[in-house]
N, C-alpha and C positions, 0 to 999 in steps of 0.2 A: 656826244658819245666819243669822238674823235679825240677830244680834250680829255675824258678820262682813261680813254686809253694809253693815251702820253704819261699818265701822273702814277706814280709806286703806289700798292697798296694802301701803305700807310697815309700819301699824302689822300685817299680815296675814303680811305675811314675819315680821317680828320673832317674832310669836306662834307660828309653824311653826318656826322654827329653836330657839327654847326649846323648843317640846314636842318635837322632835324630840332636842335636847339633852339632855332628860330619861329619855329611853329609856335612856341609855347610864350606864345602872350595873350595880350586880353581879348582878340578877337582870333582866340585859339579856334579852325573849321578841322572839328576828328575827321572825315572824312578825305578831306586832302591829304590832311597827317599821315592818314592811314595808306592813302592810294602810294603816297610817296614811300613809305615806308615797301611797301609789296616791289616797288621798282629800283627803290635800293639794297633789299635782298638780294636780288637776282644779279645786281651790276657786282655785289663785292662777295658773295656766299659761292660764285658758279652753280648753281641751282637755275632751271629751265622755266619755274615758276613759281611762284611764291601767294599765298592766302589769310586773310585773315578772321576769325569769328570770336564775336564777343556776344556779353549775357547782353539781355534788355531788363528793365524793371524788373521782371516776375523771372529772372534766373536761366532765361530759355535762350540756347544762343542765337546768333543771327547770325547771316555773312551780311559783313560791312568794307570787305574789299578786297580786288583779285588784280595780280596784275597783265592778265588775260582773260579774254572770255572763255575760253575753255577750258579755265580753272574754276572762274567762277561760275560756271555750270557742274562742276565736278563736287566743287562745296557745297551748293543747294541740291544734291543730288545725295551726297552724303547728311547732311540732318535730315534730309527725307526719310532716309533710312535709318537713320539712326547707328549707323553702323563704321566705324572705319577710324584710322588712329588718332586723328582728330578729335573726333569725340570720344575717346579713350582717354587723351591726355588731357582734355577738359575737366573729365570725371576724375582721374588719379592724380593730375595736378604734378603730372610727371613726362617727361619726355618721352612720346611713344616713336619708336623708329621700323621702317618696315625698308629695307635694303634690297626685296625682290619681292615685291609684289606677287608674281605666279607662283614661289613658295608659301605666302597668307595668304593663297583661293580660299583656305580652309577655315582662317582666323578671322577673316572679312568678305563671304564671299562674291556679296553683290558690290561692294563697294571697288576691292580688288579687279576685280570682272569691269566696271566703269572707267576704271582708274586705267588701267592699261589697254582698253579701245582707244584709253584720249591721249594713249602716246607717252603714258606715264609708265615709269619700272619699278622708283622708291618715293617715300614720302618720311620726310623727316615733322612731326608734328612737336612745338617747342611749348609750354604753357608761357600764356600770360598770368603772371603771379606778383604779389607784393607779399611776400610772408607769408600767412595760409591761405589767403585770398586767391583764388584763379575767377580772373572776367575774361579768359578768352582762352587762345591757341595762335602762335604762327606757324603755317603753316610751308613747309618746304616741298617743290615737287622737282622729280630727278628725272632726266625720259632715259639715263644708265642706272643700271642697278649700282649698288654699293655706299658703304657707310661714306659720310662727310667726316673729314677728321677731326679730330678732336679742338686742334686752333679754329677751325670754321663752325662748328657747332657751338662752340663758347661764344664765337664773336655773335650769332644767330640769336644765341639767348640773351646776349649785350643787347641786341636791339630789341628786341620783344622788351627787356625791363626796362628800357629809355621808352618805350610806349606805352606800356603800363604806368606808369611813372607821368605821362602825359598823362593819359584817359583818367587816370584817379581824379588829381589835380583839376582837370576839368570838369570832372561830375562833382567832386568837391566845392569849384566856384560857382556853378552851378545851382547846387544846392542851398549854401549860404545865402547867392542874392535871392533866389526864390523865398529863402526863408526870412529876409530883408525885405523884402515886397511884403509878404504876409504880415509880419509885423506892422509896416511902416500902410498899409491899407488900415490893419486890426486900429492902428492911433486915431488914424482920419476919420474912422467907422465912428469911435467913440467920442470924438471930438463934437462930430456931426448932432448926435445923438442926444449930448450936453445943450447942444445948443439950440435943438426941437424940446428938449423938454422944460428948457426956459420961458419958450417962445408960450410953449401949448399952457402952462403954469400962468404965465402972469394975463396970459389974454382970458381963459376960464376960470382963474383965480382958487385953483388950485398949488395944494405944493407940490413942489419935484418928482417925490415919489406915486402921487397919483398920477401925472403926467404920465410919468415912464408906462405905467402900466397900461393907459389909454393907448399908447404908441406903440406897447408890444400886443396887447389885446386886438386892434384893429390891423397891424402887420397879420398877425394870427388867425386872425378871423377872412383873410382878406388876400392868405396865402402869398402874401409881398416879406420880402426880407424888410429887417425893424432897418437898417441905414436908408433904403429906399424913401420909408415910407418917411422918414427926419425929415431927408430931404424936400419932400413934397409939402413939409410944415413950415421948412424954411424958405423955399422960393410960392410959398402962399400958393403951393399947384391946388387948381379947387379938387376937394376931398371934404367927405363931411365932419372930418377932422378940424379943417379950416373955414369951418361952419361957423357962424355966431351965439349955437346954439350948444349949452352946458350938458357935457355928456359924462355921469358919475363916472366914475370908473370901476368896476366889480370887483377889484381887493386893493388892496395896499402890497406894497412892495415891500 
């Protein structure tokens, strides 16, 4: 802390968008990303605390980081409720700003009511967006009332989109290998499966397509997925599949 005290703004920024640049490789953890990011708010925004909540799969947000704990009680305190500019700016996908808290009792009034027990006066809520996309909110907490100025609120929503800009990227790579894996399982499923119905064809002296069907028949009958049950024709696991005895198969394929 003493080190960044010595260094100008600008050298402050510079050294926040490098380590924050640095997060983004291939063993990218959001969560660090994120914790750091709530504590570099606070060091370069002058803001008393900083929060963050994003969607999960089915669109609902979560908090996924505070850079104190009695912010992040004040965040799970607000989706409880549903109520406060957080989840405003989630919804409109627009920067909600509350400058005096005790003037929104009215606009929020349990959350307001929470908000300044915990010491808080304003809350600057910034969307996390990429174009019409919002997966989240950064949230800013003031324990003085009054607007953040206009260079501090731009540099605010610099950071939130240098973290959107992660977290995409991330659920994007994500994505991809998951969908890599599934494919690259889907080959080996069917490879497998070639190679039971070879096995089960030349030892009952059937052809291919009666095979298959024996293999998906007895999977079916036997409530085993059709790759399991390959494999148990291939390492000969006894099954009365790998029986010596000729079992028709009841259609063709």
């Amino acid at each position: 802390m003493e080190e960044r005290a010595d260094m100008s703004q600008e050298q402050q920024l510079a050294r926040v968008f490098v380590e924050l640049a640095d997060t983004l490789v291939a063993d990218f953890d959001v969560i660090d990303f994120l914790h750091l990011l709530t504590q570099r708010c606070v060091d370069l925004l002058e803001v008393d605390s900083a929060g963050i909540l994003l969607t999960d799969q089915q669109g609902q947000l979560r908090l996924v980081a505070a850079s104190t704990e009695q912010t992040r009680l004040l965040e799970l305190f607000q989706l409880e409720s549903q109520q406060g500019p957080c989840v405003e700016c989630f919804v409109t996908g627009e920067p909600v700003l509350s400058t005096d808290l005790a003037a929104d009792i009215q606009r929020w009034p349990v959350f307001a009511t929470a908000a300044r027990r915990s010491g808080f006066a304003a809350v600057h809520a910034l969307p996390m967006r990429l174009r019409d996309h919002t997966i989240g909110t950064l949230n800013l907490f003031s324990a003085t009332t009054g607007y953040l100025d206009e260079a501090t609120t731009a540099l605010g929503q610099a950071l939130a989109d240098v973290a959107t800009i992660g977290i995409l990227s991330e659920r994007a790579a994500r994505e991809r290998n998951l969908l890599s894996q599934q494919l690259q399982i889907a080959l080996n499923t069917r490879v497998i499966i070639e190679q039971a119905k070879g096995i089960l064809a030349e030892r009952r002296g059937l052809s291919t397509d009666q095979a298959f069907t024996i293999l998906r028949d007895y999977a079916r009958n036997n409530s085993r997925k059709l790759a399991e049950v390959a494999l148990a024709v291939i390492d000969e696991t006894p099954t009365s599949l790998n029986s010596p005895i000729h079992t028709a198969p009841r259609n063709n394929r």
